[in-house]
MIBASE-962428 format. One record per residue (C-alpha): x, z, y. Coordinates in steps of 0.25 Angstrom, whole numbers, plus 5000, padded with zeros to 4 digits. Layout:
N
XZY;...
***
This chain:
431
471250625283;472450645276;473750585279;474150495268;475650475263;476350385254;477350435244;478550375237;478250335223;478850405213;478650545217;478050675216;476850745224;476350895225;474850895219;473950895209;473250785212;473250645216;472550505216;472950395204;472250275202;472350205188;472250065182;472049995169;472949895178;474449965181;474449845192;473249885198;473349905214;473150045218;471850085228;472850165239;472350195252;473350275256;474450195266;475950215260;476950285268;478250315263;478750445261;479950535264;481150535255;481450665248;482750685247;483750775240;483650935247;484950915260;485951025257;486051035272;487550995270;487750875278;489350805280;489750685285;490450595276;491950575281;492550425279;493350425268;494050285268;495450285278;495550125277;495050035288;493449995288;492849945275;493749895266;493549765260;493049845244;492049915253;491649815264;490649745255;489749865251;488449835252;487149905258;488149985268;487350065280;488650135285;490150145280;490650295280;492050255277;493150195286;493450105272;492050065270;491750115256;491050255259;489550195265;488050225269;487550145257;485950085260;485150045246;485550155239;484150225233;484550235217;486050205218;487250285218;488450265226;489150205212;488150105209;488250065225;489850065225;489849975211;489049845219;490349835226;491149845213;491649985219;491650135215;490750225221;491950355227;490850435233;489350455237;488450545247;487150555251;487150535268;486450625277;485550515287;485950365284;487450385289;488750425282;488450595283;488550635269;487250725264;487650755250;488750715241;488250615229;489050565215;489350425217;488250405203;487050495212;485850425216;485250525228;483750515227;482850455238;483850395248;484450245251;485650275256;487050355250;488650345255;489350285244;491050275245;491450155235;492750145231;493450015222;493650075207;495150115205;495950045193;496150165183;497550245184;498350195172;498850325165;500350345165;501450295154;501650415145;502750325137;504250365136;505250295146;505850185139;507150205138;508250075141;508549975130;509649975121;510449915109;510050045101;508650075108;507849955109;506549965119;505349985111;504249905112;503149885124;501849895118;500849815126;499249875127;498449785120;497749695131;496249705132;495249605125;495149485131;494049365130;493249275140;492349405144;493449505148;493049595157;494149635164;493549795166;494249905174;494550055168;494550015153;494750095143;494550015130;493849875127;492549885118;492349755118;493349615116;492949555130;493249685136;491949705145;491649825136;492449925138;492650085138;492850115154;493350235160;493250295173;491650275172;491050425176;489950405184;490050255182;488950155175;489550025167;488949955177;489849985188;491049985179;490749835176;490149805191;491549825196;492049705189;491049635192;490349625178;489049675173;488849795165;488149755152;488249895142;488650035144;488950165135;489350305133;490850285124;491250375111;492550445115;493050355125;492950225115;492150095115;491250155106;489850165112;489150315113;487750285122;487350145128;487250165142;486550085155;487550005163;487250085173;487250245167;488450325171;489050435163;490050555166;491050495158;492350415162;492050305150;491050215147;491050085139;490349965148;490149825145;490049725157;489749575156;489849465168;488549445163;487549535164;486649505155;487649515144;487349595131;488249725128;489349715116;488749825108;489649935101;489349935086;490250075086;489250135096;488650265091;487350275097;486350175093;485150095101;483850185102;482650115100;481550125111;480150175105;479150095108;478250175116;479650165126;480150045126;479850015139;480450125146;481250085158;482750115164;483250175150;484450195150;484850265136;483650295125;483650445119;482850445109;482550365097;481150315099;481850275114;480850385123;481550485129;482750375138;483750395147;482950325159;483650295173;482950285186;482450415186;482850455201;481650535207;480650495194;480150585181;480150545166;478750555166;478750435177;479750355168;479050365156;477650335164;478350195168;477950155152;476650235151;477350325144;477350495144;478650565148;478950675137;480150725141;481250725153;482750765154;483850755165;485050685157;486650715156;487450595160;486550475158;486350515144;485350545134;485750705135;484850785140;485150875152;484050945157;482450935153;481450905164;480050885165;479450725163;479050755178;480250795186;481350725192;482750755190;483450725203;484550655205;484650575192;484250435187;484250455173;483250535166;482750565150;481550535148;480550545136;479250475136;478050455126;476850385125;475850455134;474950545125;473350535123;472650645133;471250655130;470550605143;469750725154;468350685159;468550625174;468350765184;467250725193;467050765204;465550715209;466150615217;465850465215;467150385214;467650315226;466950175230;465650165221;465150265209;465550175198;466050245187;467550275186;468250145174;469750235172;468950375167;470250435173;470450595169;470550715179;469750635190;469450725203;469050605211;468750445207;469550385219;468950225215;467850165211;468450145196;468750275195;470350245191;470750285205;470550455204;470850595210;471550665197;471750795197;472850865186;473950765191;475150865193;476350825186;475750695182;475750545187;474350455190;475250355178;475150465167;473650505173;473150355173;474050335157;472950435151;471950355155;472550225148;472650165163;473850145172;473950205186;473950105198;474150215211;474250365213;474150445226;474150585231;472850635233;472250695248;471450825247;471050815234;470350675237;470450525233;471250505246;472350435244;473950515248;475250485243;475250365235;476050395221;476750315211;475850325198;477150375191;477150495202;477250635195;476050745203;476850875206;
***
């Protein structure tokens, strides 16, 4: 018998065949017989160029602005602000920092759950298929005010009188001032919608965490104004030093909307309405999207979340709707979050008589009730759970979808049989 393995959902397997099972019922409970183990991490390929990390605080032990980090496995600094972080599958060293209102000043990947460095990071990285990172916070520095270029005045005279002071006009007051670091001009009277500098690689959100407020609307600025280029997420970071954000002590505020904004709202089409984690629509009909969350997953198993058919796929530039490299709607793109992605309603294949194979289905000879395509072997008595042959580069979803039914489980096949392997999500692409 063959030894049976379970794998992580959400990857890829080196075969051309493999066992789904479908249902009219997308809650339906899978048929496994295979015991789930859980398998190794793959991780990024080790340079072999291993240092260890040398403190870079000269004050006493945890200072009191780093003292209260949280989810801390081991300090890595005599002042307490460069640590082993735990929890930290998904996140950056920034988004970690910004809980405790601080700036993220560095972040590496360790070597064995101690401070040794394995590879340098930016502090905006997430590094795929680990949950622990050294993150160095750091409390945000007030900006350098730049220096007087006005004349020396001279003394007062009879004859020469001193000329007038001029005062800067204060900024906009009113019972929602916001009070916000770093501004470079008010866009809105209560002063919680402003153009902020000093925002490469940071997300509105961080920016209004630090003062303790909520970050409510974000967007790309017209040649550094307070007119609105792009609406952004709260949380999309861009490699420029200016972004306008609105925070709100309430988080459930609406955003001020800026009629001198140049890019109108995109309508969604209705076939993709539902598509989830959009972060910026770009096209009209509201099908090929920006989508976030993509570490480690493919557009063909975004647009499969919606029943729908990936038709395209493009690594993007800065968080933006700007295309910097085509890929295919079944590869993965690593090191990124952020993904385009077009998908279309999935279209009509005309349907292959089942391939039998002279073998009575599994537990009874009645007739098969999912007339599946591209059968080797019926693996249930319905005939819905099946050995499928044809399947690389493709998912048990987008196989059970031509049928009109939903899949319910997917496995690894052994030896060409209806023995149960690795068991797949049914969003798994078959390489």
């Amino acid at each position: 018998a063959s030894s049976e393995v379970l794998l992580r959902c959400g990857g890829a397997i080196v075969d051309d065949r493999a066992v789904c099972e479908c249902s009219p019922e997308p809650d339906a409970e899978p048929t496994t017989t295979a015991e789930p183990t859980i398998p190794p991490t793959v991780l990024p390929p080790d340079d072999g160029a291993t240092t260890t990390l040398v403190p870079s605080g000269t004050q006493s032990p945890t200072t009191p602005v780093c003292a209260a980090l949280p989810d801390v496995k081991g300090r890595c600094s005599e002042d307490g602000c460069k640590v082993l972080v735990g929890g930290m599958t998904g996140l950056t060293c920034a988004e970690y920092c910004a809980r405790s209102g601080l700036e993220c000043a560095g972040a590496w990947e360790e070597v064995n759950d101690d401070c040794s460095v394995k590879a340098n990071m930016t502090c905006t990285e997430v590094w795929p298929g680990t949950s622990d990172l050294i993150c160095e916070c750091a409390r945000a520095l007030p900006p350098t005010p730049a220096p007087s270029t006005a004349p020396p005045r001279r003394p007062a005279s009879p004859t020469h009188p001193p000329p007038p002071v001029s005062t800067p006009a204060p900024a906009p007051v009113s019972d929602a001032q916001c009070n916000l670091p770093s501004v470079k001009e008010f866009c809105s009277p209560s002063g919680c919608k402003v153009l902020a500098g000093g925002m490469s690689g940071r997300s509105c959100s961080q920016y209004c965490s630090g003062s303790g407020l909520f970050c409510i609307a974000a967007y790309d600025e017209v040649d550094d104004t307070c007119a609105e280029s792009t609406s952004l997420s709260c949380d999309a970071t861009l490699d420029t030093s200016d972004l306008i954000c609105e925070c709100s002590a309430d988080a459930s505020a609406q955003p001020i909307r800026d009629l001198t904004s140049t890019t109108p709202e995109r309508p969604l089409g209705g076939s993709c309405r539902s598509m989830p984690n959009v972060k910026a629509t770009c096209s009209d009909d509201g099908c090929k999207v920006l989508a976030g969350e993509m570490t480690g997953s493919t557009c063909a198993a975004y647009c499969a979340l919606t029943g729908l058919e990936c038709s395209g796929a493009w690594e993007e530039v800065d968080n933006t709707c700007v295309v910097k490299a085509p890929m295919t709607c079944t590869e993965v793109w690593p090191g990124t979050s952020d993904l385009l992605c077009q998908c279309a309603q999935p279209a009509k294949r005309p349907q292959r008589p089942p391939i039998t194979t002279g073998m009575p289905p599994r537990g009874g000879a009645s007739g098969p009730s999912c007339d599946l395509p591209g059968v080797k072997e019926t693996c249930s008595e319905s005939g819905c759970k099946v050995l499928v042959d044809g399947m690389l580069g493709r998912t048990c979803s987008e196989y059970c979808s031509q049928s009109g039914l939903a899949c319910v489980a997917a496995w690894d096949e052994v030896e060409d049989t209806c023995e149960e392997g690795m068991p797949w999500p049914c969003d798994a692409v078959f390489e």
